[in-house]
N, C-alpha and C positions, 0 to 999 in steps of 0.2 A: 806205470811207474811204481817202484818198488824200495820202502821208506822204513829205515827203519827208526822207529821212535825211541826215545829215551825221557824220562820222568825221574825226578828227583827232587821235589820239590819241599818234599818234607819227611817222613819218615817210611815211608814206600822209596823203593829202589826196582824201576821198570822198566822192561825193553820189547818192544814189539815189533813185530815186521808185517806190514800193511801194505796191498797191494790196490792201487788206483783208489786209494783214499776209503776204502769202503770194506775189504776183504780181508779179514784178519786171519793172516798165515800162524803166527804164534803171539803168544803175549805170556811172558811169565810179569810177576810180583815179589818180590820178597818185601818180606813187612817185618816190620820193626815193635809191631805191638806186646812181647812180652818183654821189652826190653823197656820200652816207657810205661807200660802200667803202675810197676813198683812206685813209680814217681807222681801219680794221677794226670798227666800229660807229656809234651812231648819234651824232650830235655834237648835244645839246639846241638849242644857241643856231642852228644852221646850219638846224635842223627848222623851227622857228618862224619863221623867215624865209621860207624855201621855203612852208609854208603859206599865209603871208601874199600871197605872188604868186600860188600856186596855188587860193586858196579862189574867187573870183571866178567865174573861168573853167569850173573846173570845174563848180561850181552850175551854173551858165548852160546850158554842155551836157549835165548830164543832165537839166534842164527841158526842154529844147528836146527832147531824146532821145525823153522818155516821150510827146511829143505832148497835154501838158497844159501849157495855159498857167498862168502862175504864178499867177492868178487862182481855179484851179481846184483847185489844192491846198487841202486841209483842215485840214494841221498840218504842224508840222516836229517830228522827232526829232533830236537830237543826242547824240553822246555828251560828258558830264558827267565821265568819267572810269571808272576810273583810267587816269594815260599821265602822261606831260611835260605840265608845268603849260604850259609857253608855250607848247606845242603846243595843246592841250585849248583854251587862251584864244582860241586864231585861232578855233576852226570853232566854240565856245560862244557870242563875242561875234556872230559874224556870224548864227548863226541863230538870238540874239535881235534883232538889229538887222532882220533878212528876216519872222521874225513879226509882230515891231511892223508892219513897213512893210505885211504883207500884211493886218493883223488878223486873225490864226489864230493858235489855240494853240499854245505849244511845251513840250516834254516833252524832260527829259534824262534819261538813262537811263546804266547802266554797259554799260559794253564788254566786259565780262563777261556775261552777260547776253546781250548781242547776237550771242556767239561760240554760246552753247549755243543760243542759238532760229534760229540758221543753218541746221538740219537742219531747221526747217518752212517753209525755201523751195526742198526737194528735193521730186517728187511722192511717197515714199513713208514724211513723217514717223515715228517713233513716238511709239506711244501714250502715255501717261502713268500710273504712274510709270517712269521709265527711269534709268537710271545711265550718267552724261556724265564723259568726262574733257577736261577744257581745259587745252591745254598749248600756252600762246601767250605769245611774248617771257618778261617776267618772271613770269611766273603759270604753275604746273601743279598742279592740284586736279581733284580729286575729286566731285562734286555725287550728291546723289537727287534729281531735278527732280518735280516732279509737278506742278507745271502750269508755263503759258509766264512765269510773274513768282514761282514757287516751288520755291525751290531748298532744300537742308541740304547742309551742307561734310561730307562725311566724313572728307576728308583734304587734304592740301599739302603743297606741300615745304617744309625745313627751310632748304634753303639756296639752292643755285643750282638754278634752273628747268630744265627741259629743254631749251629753247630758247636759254638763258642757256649750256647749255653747249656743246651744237652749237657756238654763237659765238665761243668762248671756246677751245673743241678746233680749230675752223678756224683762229683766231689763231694758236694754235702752230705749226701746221700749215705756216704761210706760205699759205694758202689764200683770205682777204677774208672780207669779208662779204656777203652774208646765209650764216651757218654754215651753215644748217640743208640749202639748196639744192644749195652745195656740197660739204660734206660726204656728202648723197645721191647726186651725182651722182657723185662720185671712188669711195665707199663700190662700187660699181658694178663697178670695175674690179678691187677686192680681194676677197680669201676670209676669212671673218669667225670661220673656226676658227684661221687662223694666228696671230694675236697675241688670246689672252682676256684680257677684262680684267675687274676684280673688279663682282659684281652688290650693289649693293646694297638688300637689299629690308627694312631697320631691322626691325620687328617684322611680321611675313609675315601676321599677325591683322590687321592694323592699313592704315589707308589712306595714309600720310604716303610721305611718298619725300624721298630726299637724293642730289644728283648730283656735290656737292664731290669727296666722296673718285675720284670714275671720272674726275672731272676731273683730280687729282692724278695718280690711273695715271697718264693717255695723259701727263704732262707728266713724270712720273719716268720712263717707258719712253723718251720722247725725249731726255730727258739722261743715261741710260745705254747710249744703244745711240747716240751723235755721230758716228758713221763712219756710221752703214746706215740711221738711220729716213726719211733723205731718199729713199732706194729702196723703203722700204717703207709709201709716206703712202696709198695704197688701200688696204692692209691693215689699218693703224691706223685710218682712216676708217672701214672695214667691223667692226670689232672691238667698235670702240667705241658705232658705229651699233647694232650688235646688244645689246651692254649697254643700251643706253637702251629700246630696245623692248623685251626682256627683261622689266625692270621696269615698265615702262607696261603692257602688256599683262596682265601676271601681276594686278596691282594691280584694273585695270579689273575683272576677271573676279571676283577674291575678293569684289571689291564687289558686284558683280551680284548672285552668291550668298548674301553675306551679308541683302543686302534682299531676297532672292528675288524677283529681278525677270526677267526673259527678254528685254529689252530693251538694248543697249548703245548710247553714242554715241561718236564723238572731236570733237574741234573744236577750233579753234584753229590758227592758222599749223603747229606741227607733225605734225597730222595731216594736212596734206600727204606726210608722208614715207611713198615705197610702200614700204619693208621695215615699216612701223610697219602698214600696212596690210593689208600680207599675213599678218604675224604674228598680226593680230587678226582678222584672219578665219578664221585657219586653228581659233585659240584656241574661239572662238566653233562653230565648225561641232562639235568635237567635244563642247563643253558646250551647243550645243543651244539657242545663241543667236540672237537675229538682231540685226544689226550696220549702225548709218546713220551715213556719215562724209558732209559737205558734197562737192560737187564743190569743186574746187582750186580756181577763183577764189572761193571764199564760205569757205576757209579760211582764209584772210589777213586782213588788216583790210580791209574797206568799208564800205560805206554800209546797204547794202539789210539787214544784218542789223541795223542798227541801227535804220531805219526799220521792221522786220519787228515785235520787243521795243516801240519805241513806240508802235506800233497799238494793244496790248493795255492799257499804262498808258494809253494816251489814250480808251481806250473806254471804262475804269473811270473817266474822271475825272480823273486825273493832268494837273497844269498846273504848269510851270515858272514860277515869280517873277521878273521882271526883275533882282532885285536878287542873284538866286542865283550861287553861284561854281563853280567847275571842283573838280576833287579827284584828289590825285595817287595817293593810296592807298585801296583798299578790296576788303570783303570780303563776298559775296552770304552 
């Protein structure tokens, strides 16, 4: 079966074309990041615009990419949400409008979803069951996946997301956005034992995570130290970098154990971060884990994992309604 995906969930504008859920024919991106940096996040209404110029084009070339004409496609998947609703409405409406016109089914699926079945368009998926953490933009949870459409929440955060804070520490920072890039890449230059800042792991049994309060530190450390944090923003970059891994990693692992599984995942635009990376590997080797993070461009938002997720709705049957809407909130 031959799926073409579509993403748009938030300031990415994505089309891929994915063949039995696992083969990726093409996948373009266009990204919207020097358009929201000016602003240190993402501006809703400036998204939705940008989509709108950008959804066309994009489709076109990755059709043209995968060397399947549009005739030859079998379905479209898109994602349904969750993101920014004017966003979500660009690339929903268009790839009901592209099914209608082709007569093939469409299947919308969450974006959530599509982060964690990311890891079965690397060759050496895991098996099933496994313990996934997704920590992308506003979302960082916890999953026991046991199959590619069966998930259980074990945990989430309380307050601000990891991603959410990256963004939000970079801000202070005077650093832009995208946090997460940034702050990995300053993090780099600093030593991550010279400024600690506080871990918070809420109940250490438990899967939930909260990142307000380490947000709070890095921003009471900057307004108590107004002479020196400007000399020191690789330090606090790396500090704070290590807080956050800290706790993701620890959290991941207790979970594994708790469901006695021997399997781990990350996914999600923050599992791009190599100290998050290394951390959990290193975590993992000495509990005897084995460890599948997405290569970097299947981190982020696209397409192909979205089109990956709809294969499987669409093989069971799964059909979107014309009359179906977008959804800004939810939870697998």
């Amino acid at each position: 079966m031959i799926v073409l995906g579509i993403e748009s969930s938030c300031d990415e504008t994505a089309a891929s074309v994915v063949a039995d859920g696992t083969d990726i024919l093409s996948s373009v991106v266009a990204s919207q990041i020097d358009i929201h940096h000016r602003y240190g996040g993402v501006v809703p209404e400036l998204a939705s615009r940008k989509h709108l110029e950008a959804i066309v084009p994009v489709v076109e070339e990755a059709v043209a990419a995968s060397g399947i004409a549009p005739g030859d496609l079998d379905a479209i998947a898109a994602t349904q949400g969750p993101g920014l609703v004017g966003a979500l409405l660009v690339g929903f409406s268009f790839a009901k409008a592209y099914a209608y016109t082709l007569g093939i089914p469409l299947c919308g699926v969450s974006h959530l979803e599509g982060h964690i079945n990311s890891v079965f368009l690397e060759p050496d998926p895991p098996p099933f069951p496994f313990v996934a953490l997704l920590a992308s933009g506003g979302h960082t949870s916890i999953y026991h996946v046991t199959g590619h459409t069966g998930f259980e929440l074990m945990g989430q955060t309380r307050d601000d997301a990891a991603g959410e804070a990256f963004d939000k520490v970079s801000k202070m920072l005077g650093l832009g956005y995208p946090g997460g890039a940034i702050i990995g890449n300053m993090a780099l230059q600093g030593d991550p034992a010279k400024i600690r800042f506080p871990r918070s792991y809420l109940d250490k049994s438990e899967s939930d995570f909260s990142f307000s309060g380490l947000k709070t530190a890095v921003n009471r450390y900057i307004q108590t130290h107004p002479d020196e944090y400007e000399d020191q923003v690789a330090d606090i970059a790396a500090g704070f970098q290590e807080a956050v891994a800290d706790v993701l990693v620890y959290k991941l692992v207790h979970a594994a154990e708790e469901k006695g599984c021997s399997h781990i995942a990350i996914v999600g635009g923050v599992a791009a971060n190599r100290r998050l990376r290394e951390k959990v590997m290193q975590a993992a080797q000495k509990k005897g884990l084995s460890v599948h993070i997405p290569a970097i461009d299947l981190c982020g938002d696209n397409a192909a994992m979205i089109a990956a997720v709809g294969y499987h709705y669409l093989k069971a049957g799964a059909r979107a309604d014309m009359n179906e809407d977008v959804y800004s909130r939810h939870r697998l």
